[in-house]
Each structure stands twice: as structure tokens, then as C-alpha cells.
N, C-alpha and C positions, 0 to 999 in steps of 0.2 A: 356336289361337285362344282366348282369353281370352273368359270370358263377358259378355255382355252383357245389362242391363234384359230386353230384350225376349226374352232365352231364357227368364224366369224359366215367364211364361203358358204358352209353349210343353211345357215339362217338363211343368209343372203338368197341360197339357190332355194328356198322352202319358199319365201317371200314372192322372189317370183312366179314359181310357181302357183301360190295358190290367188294374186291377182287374174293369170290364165283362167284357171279353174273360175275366174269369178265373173270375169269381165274382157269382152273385144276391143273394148276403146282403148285405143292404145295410148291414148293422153290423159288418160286415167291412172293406164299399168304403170306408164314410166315418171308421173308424179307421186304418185304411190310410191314407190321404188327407190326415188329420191329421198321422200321423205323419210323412207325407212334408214336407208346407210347411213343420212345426215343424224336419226336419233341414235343408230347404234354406235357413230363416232364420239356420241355425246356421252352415252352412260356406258360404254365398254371398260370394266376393270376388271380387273385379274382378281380381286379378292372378291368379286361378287360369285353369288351361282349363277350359273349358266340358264337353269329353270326360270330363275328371276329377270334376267334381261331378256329370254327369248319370250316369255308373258307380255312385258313392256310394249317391246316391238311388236307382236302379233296384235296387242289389247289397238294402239295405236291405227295398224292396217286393214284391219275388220273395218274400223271409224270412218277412216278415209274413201273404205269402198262404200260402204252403208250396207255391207254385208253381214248378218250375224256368223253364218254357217257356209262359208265358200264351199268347205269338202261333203255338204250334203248329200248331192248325188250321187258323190263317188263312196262314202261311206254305205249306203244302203247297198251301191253294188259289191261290197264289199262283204256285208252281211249275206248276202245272198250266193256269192262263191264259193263263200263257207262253210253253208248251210249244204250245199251241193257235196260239198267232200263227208259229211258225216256219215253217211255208210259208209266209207273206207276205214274212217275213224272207230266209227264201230266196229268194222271189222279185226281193225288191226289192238285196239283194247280187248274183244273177245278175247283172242289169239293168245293174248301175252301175258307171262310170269309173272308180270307184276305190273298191272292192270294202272295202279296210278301213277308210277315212271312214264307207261307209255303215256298214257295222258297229258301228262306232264311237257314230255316232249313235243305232243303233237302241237299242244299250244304257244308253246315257244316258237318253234315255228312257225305259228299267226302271227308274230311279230313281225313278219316281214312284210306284212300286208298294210305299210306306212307308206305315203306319198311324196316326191319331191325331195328326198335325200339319197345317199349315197348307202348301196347296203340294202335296199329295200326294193320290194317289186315295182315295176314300172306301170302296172298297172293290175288291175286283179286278176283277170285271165290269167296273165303269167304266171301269176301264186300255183295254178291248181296244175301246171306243169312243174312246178319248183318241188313242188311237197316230196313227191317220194325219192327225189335226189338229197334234199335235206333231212329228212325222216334218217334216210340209210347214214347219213351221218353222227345221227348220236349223238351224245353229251361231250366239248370240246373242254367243257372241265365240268365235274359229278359230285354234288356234296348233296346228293339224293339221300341217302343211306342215313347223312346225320339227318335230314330236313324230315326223312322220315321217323325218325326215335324221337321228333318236336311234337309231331301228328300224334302220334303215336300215345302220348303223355298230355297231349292237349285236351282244355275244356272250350277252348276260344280261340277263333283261327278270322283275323281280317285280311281280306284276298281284294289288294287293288288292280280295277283291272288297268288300259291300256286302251289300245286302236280297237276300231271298228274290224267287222271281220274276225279278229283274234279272239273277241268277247264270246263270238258262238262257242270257241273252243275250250272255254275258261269255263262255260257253265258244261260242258263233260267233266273238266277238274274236279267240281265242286263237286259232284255227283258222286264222281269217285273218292273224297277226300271222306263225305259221309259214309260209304260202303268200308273205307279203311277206317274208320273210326263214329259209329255210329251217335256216339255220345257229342261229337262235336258240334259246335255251335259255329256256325258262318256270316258273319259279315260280310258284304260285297259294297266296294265302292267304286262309287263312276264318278268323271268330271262333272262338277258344278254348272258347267255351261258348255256348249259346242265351242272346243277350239282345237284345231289342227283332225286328227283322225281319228279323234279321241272319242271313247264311248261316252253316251249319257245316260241319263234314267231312262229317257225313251229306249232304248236298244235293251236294257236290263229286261223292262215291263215288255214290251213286242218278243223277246227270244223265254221269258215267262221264268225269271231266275228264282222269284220266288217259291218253286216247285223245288228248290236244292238248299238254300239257302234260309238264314232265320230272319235277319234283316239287309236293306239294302238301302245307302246311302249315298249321298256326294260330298264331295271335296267343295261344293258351297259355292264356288264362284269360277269367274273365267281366269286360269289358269295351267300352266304348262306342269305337269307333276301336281302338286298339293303346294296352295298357297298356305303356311303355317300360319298366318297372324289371323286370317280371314278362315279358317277351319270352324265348322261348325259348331257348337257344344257336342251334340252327341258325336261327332266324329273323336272329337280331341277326349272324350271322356273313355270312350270303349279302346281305343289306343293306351291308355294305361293299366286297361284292365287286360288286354288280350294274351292269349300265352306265346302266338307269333300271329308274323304280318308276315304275309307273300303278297309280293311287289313285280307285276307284270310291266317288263317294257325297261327303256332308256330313261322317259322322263319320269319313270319314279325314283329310278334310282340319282338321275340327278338332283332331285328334292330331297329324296330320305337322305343320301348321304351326307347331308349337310346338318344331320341331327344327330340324337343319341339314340335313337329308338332299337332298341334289340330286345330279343332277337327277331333276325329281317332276311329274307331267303327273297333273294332275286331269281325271277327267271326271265331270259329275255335271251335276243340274238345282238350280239356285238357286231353293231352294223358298222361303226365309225373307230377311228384311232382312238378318238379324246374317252371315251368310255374304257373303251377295250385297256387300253393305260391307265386310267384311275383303278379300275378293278384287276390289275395285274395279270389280263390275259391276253389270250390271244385276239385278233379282229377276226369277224364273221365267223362266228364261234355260236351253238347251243351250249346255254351255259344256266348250272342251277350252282347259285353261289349263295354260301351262309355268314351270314355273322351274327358271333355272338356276344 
């Protein structure tokens, strides 16, 4: 996705916020801050991705604080509110007709367990009161049905994940992806390095995905979505071989859609306009969208 006006405020309110998260010196926050608008005045175009300029700026802001992992602490409590709701989650997968829909859904709904933007919980506690008013909402557009005839006929299935917190709910996915189609083979990838609220290997290894999954990889470096140039070997290799890729979150879909890779089933919450408009839906939306 190409960036858009309205991402500009959005970075801008991320940036600040995660100097907060990092540091009290307030001659720090608001040099930091400076520095940032000044580089985003600098490389702001319309024909870039949006993934690729908010990496810049973020790679830049870490530097300045001398912070690898600002959202550290807030990520773990993240994992951990999560981890809290999973007998509900299990209960309500029991329950239901079609056990990896619901799954499905409940993890889209961890997407909102992102900091510092618009669309997103303000903080984790609030997540575990949001859930069953978002839950009751359901799919705000449903290409379940095809995504599941992909499963279905699949040998090879890469599931990228997203935020912290969401990832507990991504390894019931998988759980369930295997129970709907036992023959399948799973990939799981995590970001490269800590940036923003994103998962890493660490969170994969501590919630123990390899118990669902056949392997488990990263995206290789610090980056916002998948940096394509800087892509692993084995990532970029198993990505031609797979028969689909599900892509959790905003910032894959702003990476992947700037490629050819199909077929690609999104699932994530349309937290912002600029998404919700590139993929021709509505905003604040649970959405499983396919292309193919």
C-alpha cells in the first residue's frame, strides 16, 4: 500500500507515543520528535509504501532513544491478557459449527491489541472488556468459505503473524487449521527484530508454537510488515512453494500488497481509513479478505 495524508498523524501519534513508553526526559521525547517529522518531511511520497517509510522512521527513533524494544513491557502484558481470555476462547471454539471460523474471528479480534493508534485498545485491560462486544460482531466482510476450499486443498499454509497478545490467539488458529486439515504443513513467521507490538521468535518459543506448527521463522530484520529485499533465504524460498499465505494484521497487508504474492487471505481489524480504503471496505471492521 502506498502511503497516504492521513498516515502521516497516525505515525506521528505512534512516535510519540512510544518515546512515552520509553523515556521521562522530556528533552529527549521532544528531540526525538523533532527529529522524526523532520525525516518524515524528507522521505514522504506518495509512491512509496507506507510499511517502508514507517520502518525508516521507527529504525531512526529506537537509535535516538538507544532503545531496542520501547513496547517491551507493554507487549508481555499483552501476552498475558490473552493468555487470560483463553478459556473463553475455548469455550466459545467448543461451542461452535465451525470451530476454525470461530477461531478465526477470535484472532482478528487480537488485532486490536496495538498501541498508540486510532482503532486500537488503549491499553490491555480494555481488550478483555472489548472482546465479547467485538466477537458479537462478526465478520464485516466473510471470504471465509473461499479461504476455507484453500485449506481445504492445501499441502502448505504460511500464517504471518502480527502484535503481541494476538499471537496467543493465532497459535489456537493453527491448532485448528491442523484439526481441519491434518495433512497440512505450517509455517509461522514472526518479525525479525522487536519493532512496534510486533511478535518475535521469543513470544513464538515462550507460547511453544512449535507444538502446532512444522516450522517457524522471521521476517530477518527490523522491519514494519516484511522487508522484501532483506527476506531471509528460507523465507523467500518456502513463499514460492506454499499453496496460501494468511497474513494477520495492517502491517502485512501494507507489505504484501505491494507484491504479487497470491493467493493471500488477510485477516485483521480495519482500524484506520487508509487500509479500510485500499482494501475497499468498511473502517473498524473484522474482515477475512482473499485474493487471488
Amino acid at each position: 500500500m502506498k502511503i497516504k495524508s492521513e498516515c502521516v498523524p497516525c505515525l506521528i501519534k505512534r512516535i510519540i507515543f512510544e518515546t512515552q513508553l520509553s523515556t521521562e526526559d522530556e528533552r529527549l521525547q521532544t528531540n526525538v520528535i523533532k527529529n522524526a517529522c523532520s525525516m518524515l518531511s524528507k522521505i514522504y511520497d506518495t509512491n512509496k509504501c507506507s510499511a517502508d517509510i514507517a520502518t525508516k522512521v521507527h529504525k531512526m527513533v529506537y537509535e535516538k532513544l538507544g532503545d531496542k524494544d520501547p513496547y517491551y513491557t507493554l507487549k508481555k502484558t499483552s501476552n498475558e491478557v490473552a493468555k487470560s481470555l483463553l478459556p473463553k476462547i475455548k469455550k466459545i471454539i467448543k461451542k461452535s459449527d465451525n470451530p476454525l471460523k470461530s477461531s478465526m474471528i477470535c484472532s482478528i479480534i487480537g488485532n486490536i491489541l496495538d498501541f498508540g493508534i486510532e482503532g486500537a485498545s488503549s491499553n490491555p485491560e480494555k481488550f478483555s472488556l472489548d472482546f465479547d462486544k467485538m466477537y458479537s460482531e462478526g465478520l464485516g466482510y466473510d471470504d471465509y468459505n473461499r479461504v476455507e476450499n484453500l485449506i481445504k486443498k492445501s499441502n502448505k499454509v504460511i500464517y504471518f503473524c502480527d502484535n503481541c497478545g494476538e499471537i496467543v490467539f493465532d497459535k489456537i488458529v493453527c491448532r485448528e487449521l491442523k484439526r481441519f486439515n491434518p495433512k497440512l504443513k505450517i509455517t509461522l513467521v514472526v518479525r525479525g527484530e522487536p519493532i512496534i507490538s510486533d511478535a518475535t521468535i521469543d513470544d513464538a518459543k515462550e507460547l511453544k508454537f512449535s507444538d502446532v506448527v512444522q516450522k517457524i521463522l522471521t521476517t530477518g530484520c527490523f522491519a514494519i510488515g516484511v522487508n522484501f529485499n532483506e527476506m531471509p533465504f528460507d523465507l523467500k524460498n518456502d513463499l514460492k512453494k506454499t499453496d496460501l499465505i494468511i497474513c494477520k494484521g495492517m502491517a502485512n497487508y501494507e507489505a504484501f500488497s505491494e507484491t504479487d504474492y497470491k493467493p493471500i487471505a488477510y485477516l485483521l481489524r480495519t482500524k484506520c481509513s487508509a487500509i479500510a480504503n485500499s482494501m475497499k471496505l468498511p473502517i473498524n471492521k473484522n474482515i477475512i479478505k482473499l485474493y487471488e
